[in-house]
C-alpha positions in Angstrom: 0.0 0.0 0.0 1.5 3.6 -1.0 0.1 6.7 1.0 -3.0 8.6 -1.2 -3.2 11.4 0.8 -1.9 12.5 4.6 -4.7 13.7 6.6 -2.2 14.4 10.0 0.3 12.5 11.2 -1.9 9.4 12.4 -4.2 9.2 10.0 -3.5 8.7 5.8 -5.3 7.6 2.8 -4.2 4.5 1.0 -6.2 1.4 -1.1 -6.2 -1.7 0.0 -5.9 -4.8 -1.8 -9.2 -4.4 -3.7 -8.6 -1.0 -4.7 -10.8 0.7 -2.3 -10.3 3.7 -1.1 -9.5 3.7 2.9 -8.5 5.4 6.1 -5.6 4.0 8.0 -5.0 5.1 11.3 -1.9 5.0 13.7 0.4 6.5 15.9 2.5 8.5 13.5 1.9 6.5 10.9 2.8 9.6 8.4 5.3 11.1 10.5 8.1 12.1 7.9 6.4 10.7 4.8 4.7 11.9 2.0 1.9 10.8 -0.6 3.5 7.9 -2.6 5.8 6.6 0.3 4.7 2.7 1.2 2.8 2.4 4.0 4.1 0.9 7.5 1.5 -1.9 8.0 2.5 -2.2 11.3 2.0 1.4 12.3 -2.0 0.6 11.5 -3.9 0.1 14.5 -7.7 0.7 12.4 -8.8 0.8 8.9 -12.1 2.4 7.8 -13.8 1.7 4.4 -17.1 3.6 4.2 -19.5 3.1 1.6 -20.4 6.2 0.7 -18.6 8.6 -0.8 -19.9 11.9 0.3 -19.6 10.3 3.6 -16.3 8.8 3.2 -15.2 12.5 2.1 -16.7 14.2 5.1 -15.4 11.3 7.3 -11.8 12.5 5.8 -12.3 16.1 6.6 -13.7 15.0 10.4 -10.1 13.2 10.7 -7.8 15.9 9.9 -9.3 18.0 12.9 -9.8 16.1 15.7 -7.5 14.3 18.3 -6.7 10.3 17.0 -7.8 9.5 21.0 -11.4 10.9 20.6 -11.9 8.7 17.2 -10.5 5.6 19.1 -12.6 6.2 22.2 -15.8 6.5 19.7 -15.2 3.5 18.2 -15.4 1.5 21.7 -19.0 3.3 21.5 -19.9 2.4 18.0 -18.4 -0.7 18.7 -20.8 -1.4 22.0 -24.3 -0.2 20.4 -23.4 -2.5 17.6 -23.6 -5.5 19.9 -26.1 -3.9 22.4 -28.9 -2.6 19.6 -28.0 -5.4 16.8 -29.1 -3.2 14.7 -27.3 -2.2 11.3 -26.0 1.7 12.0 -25.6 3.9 9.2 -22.2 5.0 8.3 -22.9 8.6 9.4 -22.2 7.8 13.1 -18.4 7.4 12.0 -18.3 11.1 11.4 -21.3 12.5 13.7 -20.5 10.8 17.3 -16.8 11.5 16.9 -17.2 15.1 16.0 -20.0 15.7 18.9 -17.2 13.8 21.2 -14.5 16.2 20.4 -16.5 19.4 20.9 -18.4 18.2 24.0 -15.3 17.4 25.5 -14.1 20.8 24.6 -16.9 22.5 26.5 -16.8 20.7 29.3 -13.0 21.6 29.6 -14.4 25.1 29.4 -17.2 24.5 31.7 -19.8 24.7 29.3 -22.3 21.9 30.6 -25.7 22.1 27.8 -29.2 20.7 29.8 -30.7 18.6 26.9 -34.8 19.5 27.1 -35.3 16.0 25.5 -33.7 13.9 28.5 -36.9 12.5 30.0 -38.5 11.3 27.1 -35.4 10.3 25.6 -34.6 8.2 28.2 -38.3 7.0 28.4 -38.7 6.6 24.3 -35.3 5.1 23.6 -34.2 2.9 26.6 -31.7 0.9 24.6 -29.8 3.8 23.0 -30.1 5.7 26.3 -28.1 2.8 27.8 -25.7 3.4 25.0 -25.4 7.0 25.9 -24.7 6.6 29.4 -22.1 3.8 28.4 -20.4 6.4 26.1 -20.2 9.0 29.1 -18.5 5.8 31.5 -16.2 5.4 28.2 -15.6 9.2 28.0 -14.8 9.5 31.9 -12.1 6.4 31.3 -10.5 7.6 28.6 -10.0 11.6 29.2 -11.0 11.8 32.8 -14.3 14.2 31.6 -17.7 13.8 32.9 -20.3 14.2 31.3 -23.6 14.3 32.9 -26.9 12.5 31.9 -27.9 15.0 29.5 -24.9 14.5 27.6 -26.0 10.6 27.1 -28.8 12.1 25.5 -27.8 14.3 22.8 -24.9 11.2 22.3 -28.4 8.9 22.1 -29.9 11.1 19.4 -27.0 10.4 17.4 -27.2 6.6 17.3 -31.4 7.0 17.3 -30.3 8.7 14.0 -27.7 5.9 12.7 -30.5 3.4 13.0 -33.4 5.0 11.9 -31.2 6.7 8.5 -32.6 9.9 8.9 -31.1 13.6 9.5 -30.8 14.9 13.3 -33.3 17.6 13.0 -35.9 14.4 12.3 -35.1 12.8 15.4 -35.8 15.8 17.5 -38.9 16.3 15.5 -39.7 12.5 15.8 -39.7 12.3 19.4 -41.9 15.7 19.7 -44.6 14.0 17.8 -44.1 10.7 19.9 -44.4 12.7 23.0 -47.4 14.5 21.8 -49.0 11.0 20.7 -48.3 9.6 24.2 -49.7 12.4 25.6 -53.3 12.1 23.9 -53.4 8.7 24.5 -52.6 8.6 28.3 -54.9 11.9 28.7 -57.9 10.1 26.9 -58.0 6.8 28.9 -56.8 8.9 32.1 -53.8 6.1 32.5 -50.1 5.8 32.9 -48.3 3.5 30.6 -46.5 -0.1 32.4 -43.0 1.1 30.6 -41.8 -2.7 31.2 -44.6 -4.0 28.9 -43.9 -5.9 26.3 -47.4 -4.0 24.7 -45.7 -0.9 25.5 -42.4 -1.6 23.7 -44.8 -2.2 20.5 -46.6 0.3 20.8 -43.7 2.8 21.1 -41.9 1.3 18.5 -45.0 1.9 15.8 -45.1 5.3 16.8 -41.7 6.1 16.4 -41.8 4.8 12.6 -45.4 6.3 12.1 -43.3 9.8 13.1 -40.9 9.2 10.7 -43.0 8.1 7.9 -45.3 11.6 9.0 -41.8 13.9 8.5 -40.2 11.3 5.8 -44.2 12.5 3.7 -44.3 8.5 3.4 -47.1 6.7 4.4 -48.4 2.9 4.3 -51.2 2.2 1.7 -54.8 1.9 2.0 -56.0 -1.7 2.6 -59.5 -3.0 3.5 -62.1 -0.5 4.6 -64.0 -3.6 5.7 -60.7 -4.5 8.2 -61.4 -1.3 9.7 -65.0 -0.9 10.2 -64.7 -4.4 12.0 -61.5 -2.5 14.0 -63.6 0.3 14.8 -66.7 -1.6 16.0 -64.1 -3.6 18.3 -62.2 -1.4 19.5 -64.2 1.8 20.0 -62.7 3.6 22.8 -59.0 2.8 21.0 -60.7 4.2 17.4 -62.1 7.5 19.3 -59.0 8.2 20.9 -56.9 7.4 17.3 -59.4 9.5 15.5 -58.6 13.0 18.3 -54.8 11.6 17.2 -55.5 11.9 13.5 -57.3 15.3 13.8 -54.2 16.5 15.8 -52.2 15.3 13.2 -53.7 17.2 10.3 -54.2 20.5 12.4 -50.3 20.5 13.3 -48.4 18.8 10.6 -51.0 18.9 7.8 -50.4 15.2 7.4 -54.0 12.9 6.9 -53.6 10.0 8.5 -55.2 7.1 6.0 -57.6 4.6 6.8 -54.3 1.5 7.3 -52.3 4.0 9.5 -55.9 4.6 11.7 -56.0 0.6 11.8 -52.7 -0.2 13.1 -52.9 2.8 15.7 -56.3 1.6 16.8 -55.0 -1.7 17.4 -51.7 -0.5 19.1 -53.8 2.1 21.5 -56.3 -0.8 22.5 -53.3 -3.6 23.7 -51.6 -0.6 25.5 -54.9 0.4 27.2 -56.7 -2.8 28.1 -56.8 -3.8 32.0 -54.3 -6.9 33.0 
């Protein structure tokens, strides 16, 4: 391998064996070298291929500015919600956890400590990447001595809510308002609190969260049966009451009609949260 480019003197560009564009990092892995030198193989400590190449050019930039030790101690995170959420994370996180690392870090040092306003439901709405969140802080506390509080596990959540779900930042806040609000209407209606341990909580969470995104995404499932839903609404009329004040909320504050297959499945999802053990 001969050095592409030298992004500072732990991190270069190079191809591997396939031709591929890639990162290689290590401890002074450029130091006195220039593009075209060979590469010291055992100076590498981590190679990244990304798969996209706006990313993989932004990831590039990201690199060149911030300390090697902040990328390394992000990767332990990345590495940990891969295993803990076993879901497939979009390449973005390479470039946005690092980068909110690095500047966090850099405020605390300057005792800049940000209150997130999202916290609560955060922690409510996404218990498994909240978990990853407060890992990241135990990680960051290791590695540079820096605590971060709670609300810093938050806005580090919203970052790995937003490698899963493949959608920009701003969505995520916007996706957890509308969850909130949806929550709310249901719990006012029926007069209830939710059993957060439920298994017909987790569901019924989970459906809104993807109903919010579909709402901000303008996506939205096709119609189906009407005759599926008039037995629905005869069934379940309390949950289709409470689903229609959702709908009209909806439409007043988003300008987004909920059709006749969302109604169905939110009907359905209302009534198992909402019926008596």
């Amino acid at each position: 391998m001969t050095i592409l480019k030298i992004l500072n003197n732990n991190v270069i560009v190079t191809r591997n064996e396939n031709d591929r564009e890639i990162v290689a990092m290590g401890r002074g892995i450029a130091f006195q070298k220039k593009p075209g030198d060979k590469v010291d193989s055992e100076r590498i400590d981590k190679i990244y291929a990304l798969s996209d190449q706006s990313t993989f050019s932004k990831f590039q930039a990201m690199l060149a500015e911030i300390p090697m030790e902040y990328m390394l101690l992000s990767e332990r995170i990345i590495d940990y919600a891969k295993n803990r959420l076993g879901n497939k994370l979009n390449d973005c996180i390479y470039i946005t956890l690092p980068d909110h690392i690095s500047t966090a870090i850099a405020r605390y040092k300057e005792n800049i400590v940000l209150e997130n306003p999202l916290l609560w439901d955060i922690r409510r709405f996404y218990p498994d990447e909240f978990e990853v969140g407060l890992k990241a802080n135990q990680i960051v506390l290791e590695e540079t001595g820096v605590k971060f509080i709670e609300d810093e596990a938050a806005f580090i959540t919203l970052h790995f809510i937003n490698a899963e779900l493949n959608s920009q930042m701003k969505n995520v806040y916007g996706i957890t308002k509308i969850m909130q609000e949806v929550c709310t209407m249901v719990k006012d209606y029926f007069h209830m609190e939710f059993d957060e341990s439920s298994l017909n909580y987790y569901r019924f969470i989970n459906h809104v969260k993807f109903f919010a995104q579909r709402l901000l995404s303008g996506s939205r499932y096709k119609d189906g049966d009407d005759d599926l839903l008039e037995v629905i609404q005869f069934k379940y009329k309390e949950a289709f009451q409470c689903a229609e004040q959702i709908k009209q909320m909806i439409f007043s504050r988003y300008n987004y009609d909920l059709g006749k297959e969302e109604l169905l499945y939110l009907t359905i999802h209302i009534s198992r949260i909402t019926q008596k053990s």
